[in-house]
DRENTOR-329481 format. One record per atom (N, C-alpha, C): residue in three letters; y, z, x. Coordinates in steps of 0.1 Angstrom, whole numbers, plus 5000, padded with zeros to 4 digits. Each point is the difference from the previous one (the first is absolute). Layout:
ALAYZX/...
This chain:
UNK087349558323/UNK499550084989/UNK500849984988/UNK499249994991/UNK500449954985/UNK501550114995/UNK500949984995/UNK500750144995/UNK499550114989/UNK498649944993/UNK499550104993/UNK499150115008/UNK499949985014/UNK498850075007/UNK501250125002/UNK501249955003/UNK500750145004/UNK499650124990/UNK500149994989/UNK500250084985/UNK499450115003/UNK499049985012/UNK499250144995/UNK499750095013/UNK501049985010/UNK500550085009/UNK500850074994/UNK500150145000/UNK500950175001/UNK501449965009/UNK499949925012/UNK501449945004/UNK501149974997/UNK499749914985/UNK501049974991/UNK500650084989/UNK501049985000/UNK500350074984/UNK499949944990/UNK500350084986/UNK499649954989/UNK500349894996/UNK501449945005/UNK500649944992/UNK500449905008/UNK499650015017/UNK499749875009/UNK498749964996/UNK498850065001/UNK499049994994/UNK499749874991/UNK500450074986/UNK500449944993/UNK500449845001/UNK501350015003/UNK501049875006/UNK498949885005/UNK499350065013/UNK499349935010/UNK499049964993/UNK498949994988/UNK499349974995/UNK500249914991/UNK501449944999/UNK500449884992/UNK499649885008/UNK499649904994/UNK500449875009/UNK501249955005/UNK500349945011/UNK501349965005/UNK501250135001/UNK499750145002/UNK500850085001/UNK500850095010/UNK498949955009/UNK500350065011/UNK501149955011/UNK501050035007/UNK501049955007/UNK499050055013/UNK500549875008/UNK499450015016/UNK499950075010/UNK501150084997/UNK500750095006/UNK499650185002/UNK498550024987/UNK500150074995/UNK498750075012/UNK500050155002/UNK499450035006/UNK498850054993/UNK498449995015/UNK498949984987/UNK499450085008/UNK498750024992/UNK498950085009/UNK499249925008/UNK499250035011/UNK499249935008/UNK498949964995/UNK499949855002/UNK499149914996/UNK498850035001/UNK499150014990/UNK498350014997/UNK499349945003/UNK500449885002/UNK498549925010/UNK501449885004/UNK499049935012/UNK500549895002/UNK500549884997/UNK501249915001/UNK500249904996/UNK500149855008/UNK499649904991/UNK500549885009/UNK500449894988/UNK501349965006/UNK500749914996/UNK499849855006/UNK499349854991/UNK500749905007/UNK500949954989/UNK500749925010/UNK500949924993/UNK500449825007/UNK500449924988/UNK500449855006/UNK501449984995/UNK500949995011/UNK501549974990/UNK500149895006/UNK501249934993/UNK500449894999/UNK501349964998/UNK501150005010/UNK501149924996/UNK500749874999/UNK500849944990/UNK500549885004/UNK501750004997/UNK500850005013/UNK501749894988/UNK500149925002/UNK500849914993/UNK500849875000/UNK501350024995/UNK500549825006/UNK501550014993/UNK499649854996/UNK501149964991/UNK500249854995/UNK499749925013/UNK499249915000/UNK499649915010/UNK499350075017/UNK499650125000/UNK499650085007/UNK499150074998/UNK498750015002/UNK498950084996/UNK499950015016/UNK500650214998/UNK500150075014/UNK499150035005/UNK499650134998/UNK499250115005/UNK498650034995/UNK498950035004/UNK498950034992/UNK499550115010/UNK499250094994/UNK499250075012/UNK498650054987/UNK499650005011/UNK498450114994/UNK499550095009/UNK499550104996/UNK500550125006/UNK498850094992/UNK498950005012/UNK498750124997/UNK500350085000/UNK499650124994/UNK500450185002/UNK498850075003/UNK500050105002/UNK499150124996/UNK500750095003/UNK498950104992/UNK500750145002/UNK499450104993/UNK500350135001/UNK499050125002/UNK500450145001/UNK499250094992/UNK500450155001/UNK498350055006/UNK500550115009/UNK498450055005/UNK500450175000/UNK499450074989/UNK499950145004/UNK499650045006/UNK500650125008/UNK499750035011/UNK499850184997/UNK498650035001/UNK499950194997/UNK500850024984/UNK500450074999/UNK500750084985/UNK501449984997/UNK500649995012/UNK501549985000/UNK500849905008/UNK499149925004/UNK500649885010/UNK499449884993/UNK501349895004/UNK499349874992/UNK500949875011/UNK499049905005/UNK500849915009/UNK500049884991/UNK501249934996/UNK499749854997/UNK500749955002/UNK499749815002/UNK500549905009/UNK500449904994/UNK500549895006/UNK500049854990/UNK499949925016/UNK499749894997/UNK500349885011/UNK499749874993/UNK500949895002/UNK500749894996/UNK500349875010/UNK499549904995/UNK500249885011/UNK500949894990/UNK501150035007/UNK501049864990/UNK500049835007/UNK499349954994/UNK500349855008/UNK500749934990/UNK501249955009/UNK501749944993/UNK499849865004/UNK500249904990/UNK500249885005/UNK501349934990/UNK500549915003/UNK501049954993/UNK501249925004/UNK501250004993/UNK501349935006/UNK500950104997/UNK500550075012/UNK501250105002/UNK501649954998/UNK500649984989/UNK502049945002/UNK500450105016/UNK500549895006/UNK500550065014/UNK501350064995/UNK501149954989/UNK501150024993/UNK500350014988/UNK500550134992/UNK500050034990/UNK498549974993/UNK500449874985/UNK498849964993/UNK500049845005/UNK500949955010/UNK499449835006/UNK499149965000/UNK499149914997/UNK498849955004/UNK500449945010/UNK500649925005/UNK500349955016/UNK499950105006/UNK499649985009/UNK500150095017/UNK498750104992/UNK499450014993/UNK498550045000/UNK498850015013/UNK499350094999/UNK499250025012/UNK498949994997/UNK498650005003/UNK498650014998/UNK499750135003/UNK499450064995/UNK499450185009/UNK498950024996/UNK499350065004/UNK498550035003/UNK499850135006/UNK500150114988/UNK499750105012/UNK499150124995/UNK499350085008/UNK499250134998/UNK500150095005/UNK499950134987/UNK500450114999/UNK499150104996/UNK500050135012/UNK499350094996/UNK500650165000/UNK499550044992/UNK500650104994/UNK499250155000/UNK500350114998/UNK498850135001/UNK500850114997/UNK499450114991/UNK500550114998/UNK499050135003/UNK500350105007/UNK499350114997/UNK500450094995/UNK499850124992/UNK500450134998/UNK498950105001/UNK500450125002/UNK499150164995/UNK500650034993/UNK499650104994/UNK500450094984/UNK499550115005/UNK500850144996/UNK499250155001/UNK500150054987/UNK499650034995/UNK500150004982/UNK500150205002/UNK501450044993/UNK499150144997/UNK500150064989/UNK500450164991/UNK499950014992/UNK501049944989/UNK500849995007/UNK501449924986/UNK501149915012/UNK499149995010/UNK501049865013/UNK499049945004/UNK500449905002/UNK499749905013/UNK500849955007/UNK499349995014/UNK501149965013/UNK499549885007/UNK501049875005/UNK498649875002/UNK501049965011/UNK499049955012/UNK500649885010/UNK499849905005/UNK500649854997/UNK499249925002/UNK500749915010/UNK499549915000/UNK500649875014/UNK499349834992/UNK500949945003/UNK499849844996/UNK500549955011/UNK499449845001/UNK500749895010/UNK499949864991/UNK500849925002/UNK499949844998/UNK500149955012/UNK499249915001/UNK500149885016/UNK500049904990/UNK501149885006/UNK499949854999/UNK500349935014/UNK500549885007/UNK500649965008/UNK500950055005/UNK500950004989/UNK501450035009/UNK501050114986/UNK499050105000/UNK500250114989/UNK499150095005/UNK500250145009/UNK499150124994/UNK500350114993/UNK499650104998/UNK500850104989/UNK498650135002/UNK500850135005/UNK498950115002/UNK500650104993/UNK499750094992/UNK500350084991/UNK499550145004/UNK500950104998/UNK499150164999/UNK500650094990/UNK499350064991/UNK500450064986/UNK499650145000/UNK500550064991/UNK499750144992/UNK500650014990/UNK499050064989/UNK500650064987/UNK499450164995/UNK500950044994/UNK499550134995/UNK500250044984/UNK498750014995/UNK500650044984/UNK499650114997/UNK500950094989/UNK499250134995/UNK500549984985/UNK499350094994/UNK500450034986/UNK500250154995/UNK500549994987/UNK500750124997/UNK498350074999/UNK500550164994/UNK499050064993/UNK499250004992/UNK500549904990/UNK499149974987/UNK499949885001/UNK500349915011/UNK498949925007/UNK501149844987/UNK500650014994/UNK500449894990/UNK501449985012/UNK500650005011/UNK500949935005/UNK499549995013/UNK500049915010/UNK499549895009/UNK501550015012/UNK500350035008/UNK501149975011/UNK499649905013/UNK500349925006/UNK499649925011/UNK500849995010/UNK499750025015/UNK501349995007/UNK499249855012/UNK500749915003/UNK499049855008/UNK501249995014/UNK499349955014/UNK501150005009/UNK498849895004/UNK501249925007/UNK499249875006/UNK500749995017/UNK499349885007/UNK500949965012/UNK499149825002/UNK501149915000/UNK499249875002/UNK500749955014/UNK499249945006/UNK500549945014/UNK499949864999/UNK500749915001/UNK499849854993/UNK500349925014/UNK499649945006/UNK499949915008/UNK500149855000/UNK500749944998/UNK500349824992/UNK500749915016/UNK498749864992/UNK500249895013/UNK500749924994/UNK499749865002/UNK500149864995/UNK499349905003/UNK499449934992/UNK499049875004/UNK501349935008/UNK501349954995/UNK500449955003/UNK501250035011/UNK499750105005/UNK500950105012/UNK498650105009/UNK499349915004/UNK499350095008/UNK500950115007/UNK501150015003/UNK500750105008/UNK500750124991/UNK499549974989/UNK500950144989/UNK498950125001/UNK500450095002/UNK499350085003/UNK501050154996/UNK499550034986/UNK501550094997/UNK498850144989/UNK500850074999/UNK499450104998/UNK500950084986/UNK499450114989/UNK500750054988/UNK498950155000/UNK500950054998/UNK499450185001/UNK500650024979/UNK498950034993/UNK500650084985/UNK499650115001/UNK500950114991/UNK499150135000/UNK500250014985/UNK498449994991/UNK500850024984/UNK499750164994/UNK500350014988/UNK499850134996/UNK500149984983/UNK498850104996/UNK500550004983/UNK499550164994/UNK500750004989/UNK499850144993/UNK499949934984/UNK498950084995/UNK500050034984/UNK499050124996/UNK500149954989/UNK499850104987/UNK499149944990/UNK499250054994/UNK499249964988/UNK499750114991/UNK500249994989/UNK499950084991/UNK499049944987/UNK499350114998/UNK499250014984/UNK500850014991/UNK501249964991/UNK500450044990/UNK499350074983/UNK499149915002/UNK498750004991/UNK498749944998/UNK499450024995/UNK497949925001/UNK500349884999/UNK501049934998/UNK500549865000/UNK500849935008/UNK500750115009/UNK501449935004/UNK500350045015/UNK500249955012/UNK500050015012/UNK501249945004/UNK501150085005/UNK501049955004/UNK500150005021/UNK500649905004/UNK499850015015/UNK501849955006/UNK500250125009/UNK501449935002/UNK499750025017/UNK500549935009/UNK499849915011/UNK501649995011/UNK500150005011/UNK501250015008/UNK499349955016/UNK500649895002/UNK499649985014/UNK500549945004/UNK500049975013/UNK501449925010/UNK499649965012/UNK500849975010/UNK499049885013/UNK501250055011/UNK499949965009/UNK501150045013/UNK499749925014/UNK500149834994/UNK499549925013/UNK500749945009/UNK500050035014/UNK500849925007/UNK499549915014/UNK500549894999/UNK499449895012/UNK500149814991/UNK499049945001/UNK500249894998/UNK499849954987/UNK500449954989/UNK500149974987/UNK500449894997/UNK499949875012/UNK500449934997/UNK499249884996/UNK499749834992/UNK498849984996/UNK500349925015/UNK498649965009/UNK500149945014/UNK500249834995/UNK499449994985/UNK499749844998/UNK501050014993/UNK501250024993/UNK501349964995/UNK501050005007/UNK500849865003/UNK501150025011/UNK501349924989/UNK500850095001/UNK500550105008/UNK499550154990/UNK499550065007/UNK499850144993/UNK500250105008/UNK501050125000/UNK500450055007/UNK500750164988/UNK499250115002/UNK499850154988/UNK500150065010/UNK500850154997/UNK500350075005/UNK498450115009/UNK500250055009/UNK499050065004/UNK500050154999/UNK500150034986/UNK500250124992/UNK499349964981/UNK499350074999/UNK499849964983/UNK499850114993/UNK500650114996/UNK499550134990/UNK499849954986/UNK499050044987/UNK499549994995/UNK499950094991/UNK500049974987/UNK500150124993/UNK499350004983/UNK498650044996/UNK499449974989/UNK500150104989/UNK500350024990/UNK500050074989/UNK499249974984/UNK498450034998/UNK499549974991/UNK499750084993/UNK499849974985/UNK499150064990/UNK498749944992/UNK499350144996/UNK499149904995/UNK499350114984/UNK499649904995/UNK500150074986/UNK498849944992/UNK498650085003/UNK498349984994/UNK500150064983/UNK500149914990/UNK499650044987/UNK498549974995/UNK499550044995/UNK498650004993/UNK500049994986/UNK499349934991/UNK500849934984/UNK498350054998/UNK500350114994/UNK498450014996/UNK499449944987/UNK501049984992/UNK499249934991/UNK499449845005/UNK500349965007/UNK499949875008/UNK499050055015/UNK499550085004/UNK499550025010/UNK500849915016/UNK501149994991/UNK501049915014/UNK500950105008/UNK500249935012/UNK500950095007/UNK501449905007/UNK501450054996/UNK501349935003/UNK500250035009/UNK500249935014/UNK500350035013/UNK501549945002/UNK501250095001/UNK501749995003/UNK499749985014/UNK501149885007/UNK500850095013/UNK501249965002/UNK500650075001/UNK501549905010/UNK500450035015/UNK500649945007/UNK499950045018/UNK501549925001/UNK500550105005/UNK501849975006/UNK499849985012/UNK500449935007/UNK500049975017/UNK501049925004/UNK501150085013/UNK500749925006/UNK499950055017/UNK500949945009/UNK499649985013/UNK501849995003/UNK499950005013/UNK501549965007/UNK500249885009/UNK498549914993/UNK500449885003/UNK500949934986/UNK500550094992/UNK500349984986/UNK499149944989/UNK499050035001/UNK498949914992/UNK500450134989/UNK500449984989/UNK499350114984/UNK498649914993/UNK499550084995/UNK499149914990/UNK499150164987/UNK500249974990/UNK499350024993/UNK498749994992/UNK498750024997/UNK498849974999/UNK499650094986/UNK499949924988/UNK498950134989/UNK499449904997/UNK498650064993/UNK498849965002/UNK499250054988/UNK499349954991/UNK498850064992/UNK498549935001/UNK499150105001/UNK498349954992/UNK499750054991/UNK499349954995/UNK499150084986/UNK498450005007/UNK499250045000/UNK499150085002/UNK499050014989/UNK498949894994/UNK499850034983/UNK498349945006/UNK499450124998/UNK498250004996/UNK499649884993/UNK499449915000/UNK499649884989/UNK498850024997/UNK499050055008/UNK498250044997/UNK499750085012/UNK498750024992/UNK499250135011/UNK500049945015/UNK500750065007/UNK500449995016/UNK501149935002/UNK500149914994/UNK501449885002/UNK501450074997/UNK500949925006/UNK501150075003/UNK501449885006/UNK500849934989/UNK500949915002/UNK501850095003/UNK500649935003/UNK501250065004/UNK500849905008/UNK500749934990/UNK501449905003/UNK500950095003/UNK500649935006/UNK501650075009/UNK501349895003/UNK501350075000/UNK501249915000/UNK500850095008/UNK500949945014/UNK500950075009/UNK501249905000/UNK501250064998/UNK501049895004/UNK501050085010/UNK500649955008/UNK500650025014/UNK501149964998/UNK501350045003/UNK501349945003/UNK500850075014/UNK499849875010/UNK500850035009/UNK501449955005/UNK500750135004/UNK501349925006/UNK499849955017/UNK500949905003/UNK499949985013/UNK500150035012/UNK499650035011/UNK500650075010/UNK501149995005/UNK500650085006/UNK501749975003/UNK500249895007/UNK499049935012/UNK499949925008/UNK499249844995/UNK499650004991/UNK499149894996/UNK500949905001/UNK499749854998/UNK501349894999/UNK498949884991/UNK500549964998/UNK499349854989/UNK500749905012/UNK498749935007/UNK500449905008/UNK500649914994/UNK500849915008/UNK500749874994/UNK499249885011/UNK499149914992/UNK499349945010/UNK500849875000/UNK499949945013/UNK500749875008/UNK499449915008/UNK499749914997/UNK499449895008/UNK500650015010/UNK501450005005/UNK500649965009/UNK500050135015/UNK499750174989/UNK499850165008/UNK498649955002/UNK499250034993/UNK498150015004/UNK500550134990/UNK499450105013/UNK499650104992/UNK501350044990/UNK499650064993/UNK500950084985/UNK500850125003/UNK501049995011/UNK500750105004/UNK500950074988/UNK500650154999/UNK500450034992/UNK501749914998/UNK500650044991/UNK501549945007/UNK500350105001/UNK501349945010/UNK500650115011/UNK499450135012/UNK499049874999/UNK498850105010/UNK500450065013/UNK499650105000/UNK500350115011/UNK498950025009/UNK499549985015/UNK498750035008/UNK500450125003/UNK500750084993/UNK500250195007/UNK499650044986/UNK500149954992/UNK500050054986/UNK498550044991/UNK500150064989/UNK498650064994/UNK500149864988/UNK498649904997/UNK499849884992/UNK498450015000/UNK499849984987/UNK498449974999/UNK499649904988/UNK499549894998/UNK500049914991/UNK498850004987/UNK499050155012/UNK499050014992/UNK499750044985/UNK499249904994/UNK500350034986/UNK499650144992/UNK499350115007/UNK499650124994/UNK501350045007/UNK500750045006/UNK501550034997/UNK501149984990/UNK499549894994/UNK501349924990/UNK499950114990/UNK501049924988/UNK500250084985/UNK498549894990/UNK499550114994/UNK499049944987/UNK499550034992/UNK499250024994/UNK499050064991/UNK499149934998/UNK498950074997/UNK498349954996/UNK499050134993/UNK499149904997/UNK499450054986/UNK498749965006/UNK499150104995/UNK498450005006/UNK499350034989/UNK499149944995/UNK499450014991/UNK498149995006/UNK499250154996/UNK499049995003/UNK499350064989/UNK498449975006/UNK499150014988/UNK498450085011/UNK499350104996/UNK499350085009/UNK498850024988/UNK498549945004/UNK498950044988/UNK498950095013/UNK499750114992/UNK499250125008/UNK498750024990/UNK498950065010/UNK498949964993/UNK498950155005/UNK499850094995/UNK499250095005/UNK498449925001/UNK499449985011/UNK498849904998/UNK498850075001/UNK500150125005/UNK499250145001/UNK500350175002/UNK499250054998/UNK500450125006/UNK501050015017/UNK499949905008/UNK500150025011/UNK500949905001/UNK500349904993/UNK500349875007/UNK501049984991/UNK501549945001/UNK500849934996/UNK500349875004/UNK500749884993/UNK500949915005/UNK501149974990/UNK500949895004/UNK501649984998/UNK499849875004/UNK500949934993/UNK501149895003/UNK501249954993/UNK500449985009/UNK501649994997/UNK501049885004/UNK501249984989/UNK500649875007/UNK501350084994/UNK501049935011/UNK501850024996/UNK500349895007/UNK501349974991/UNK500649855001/UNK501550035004/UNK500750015011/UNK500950004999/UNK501349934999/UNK501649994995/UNK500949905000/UNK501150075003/UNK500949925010/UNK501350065007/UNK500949894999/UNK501250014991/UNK500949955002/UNK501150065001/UNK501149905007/UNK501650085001/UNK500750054989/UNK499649924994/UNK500750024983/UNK499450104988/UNK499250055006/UNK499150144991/UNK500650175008/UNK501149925007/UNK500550165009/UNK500650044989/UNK499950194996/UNK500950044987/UNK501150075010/UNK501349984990/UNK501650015006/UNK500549925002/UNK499949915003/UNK500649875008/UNK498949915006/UNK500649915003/UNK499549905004/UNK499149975015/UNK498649975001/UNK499550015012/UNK501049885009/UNK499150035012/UNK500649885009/UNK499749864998/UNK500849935001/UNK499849844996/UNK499249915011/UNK499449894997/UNK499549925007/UNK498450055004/UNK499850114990/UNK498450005005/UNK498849954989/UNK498949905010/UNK499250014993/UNK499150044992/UNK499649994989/UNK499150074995/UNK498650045007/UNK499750125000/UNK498850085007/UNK499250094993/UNK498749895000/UNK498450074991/UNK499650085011/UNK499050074994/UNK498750085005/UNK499249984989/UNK498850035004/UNK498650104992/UNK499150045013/UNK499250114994/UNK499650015008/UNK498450084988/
């Protein structure tokens, strides 16, 4: 449902109301009224990375997905997703030596209900992913209410994931990871223009975390998790644009810190059309355990030095220190009363040397996306 359909529900207050009738204004998070007619979503995505002399990963990946109301105050909707991965996987660090071939497919599914009532909603849903030698089964709840005059939004989300991980290359690994996550926020109407959202959530996983295809990789079987964001919707009326802020603090006790802010603009170009470029840059520090292999013809694999088989070591490069910068571009098209579409591209770039504070980890490749 469009954000201008809300406007004229008694639900809202004046000055959510208001807010919600902007383009690009609304934060995700934001609790709504139950859906007036049915939806369906498709969708075609598309990833690819590389590195210098390495064209990795690609997948394409069908979607759908769907809201169905149900009576006056119930609303069920779904997504389901088929990812087919093909490419060349670094077995170590960013090496192209010791590279693998992979070929693999993935399916994915979400359910939820919604109970909608006069100023809450309460929802529970369940997801799974199956691959080979990955499955992952999920069960959720959230609850939102709002104040009195309907302009502040509260959310409370509890999750439980059950993760189950094989190996192509270890038929006999057979290891298991229990998370329990959780998040709390806030949204507020400040004014007919301005929507502020602040955010708090955290993870509590213990069991196997280690990658099965990097050796030596060996993480502790404990990870707590800890997210702290904001988010800050302006509307430029003389411009019919809308400024979308965010920043997201996140650290863990695998010592990973990383910092994330982010803007879009949000700007009408003609009757139904609707562009909105976007820029994210990330800086992370390294985990307390990461190591920059030292490779050797004479070792093979890229043991750490002074390697320890009792000890915590992981080579993987989303562990390391770095920074990256995403740059995307999103054109939206009202094509009828009933019907929308989108398409979208982001490009992204990760290097060691764009970490802010100091210095990323040395010895890594440079690593694209788009997607």
């Amino acid at each position: 449902m469009a954000a201008t359909d809300r406007t004229d529900t008694p639900w809202l207050g004046s000055v959510l109301a208001a807010a919600l009738a902007l383009p690009g204004l609304a934060p995700q998070a934001l609790a709504e009224t139950p859906p007036e007619q049915a939806e369906l979503s498709l969708q075609q995505l598309s990833y690819r990375d590389w590195q210098p002399g390495l064209d990795r990963i690609h997948v394409q990946a069908p979607a759908l997905g769907w809201v169905l109301p149900v009576g006056t105050r119930w609303a069920v909707e779904g997504s389901l997703v088929n990812d087919s991965v093909s490419g060349a996987s670094p077995r170590y660090h960013t090496a192209v030596s010791g590279a693998s071939r992979l070929d693999e497919d993935r399916w994915a599914g979400d359910l939820k209900l919604t109970h909608y009532g006069e100023r809450e909603a309460w929802a529970f849903g369940t997801a799974a992913s199956n691959e080979h030698d990955y499955n992952s089964h999920t069960v959720s709840g959230e609850y939102r209410w709002s104040t009195e005059d309907n302009n502040r939004t509260w959310n409370l989300g509890l999750s439980l994931t059950r993760d189950a991980i094989g190996s192509t290359d270890d038929p006999s690994l057979d290891q298991h990871r229990r998370t329990w996550q959780w998040s709390t926020g806030v949204t507020q109407a400040v004014s007919a223009t301005d929507l502020v959202q602040l955010s708090l959530g955290g993870s509590h996983g213990t069991g196997y975390f280690n990658d099965p295809y990097k050796f030596p990789d060996n993480r502790p079987r404990l990870r707590n998790q800890l997210t702290l964001s904001a988010r800050w919707n302006h509307h430029i009326e003389s411009l019919g644009a809308t400024l979308r802020t965010a920043w997201r603090s996140y650290g863990d006790t695998f010592g990973v810190r990383a910092q994330t802010v982010e803007a879009a603009w949000v700007q009408p170009i003609a009757s139904g059309w609707q562009l909105t470029p976007s820029l994210r840059y990330t800086t992370q520090k390294a985990a307390r355990f990461y190591y920059d292999p030292v490779y050797s013809s004479s070792l093979g694999v890229p043991f750490p030095p002074g390697y320890d088989a009792n000890g915590f070591h992981s080579p993987d490069q989303r562990l390391s220190g770095f920074g990256a910068l995403t740059a995307g571009l999103r054109l939206e098209v009202a094509l009828a009363a009933d019907w929308d579409a989108n398409v979208s591209y982001d490009r992204y770039e990760q290097r060691s040397g764009w970490r802010l504070g100091g210095d990323g980890s040395p010895g890594l490749a440079p690593f694209s996306a788009q997607w």
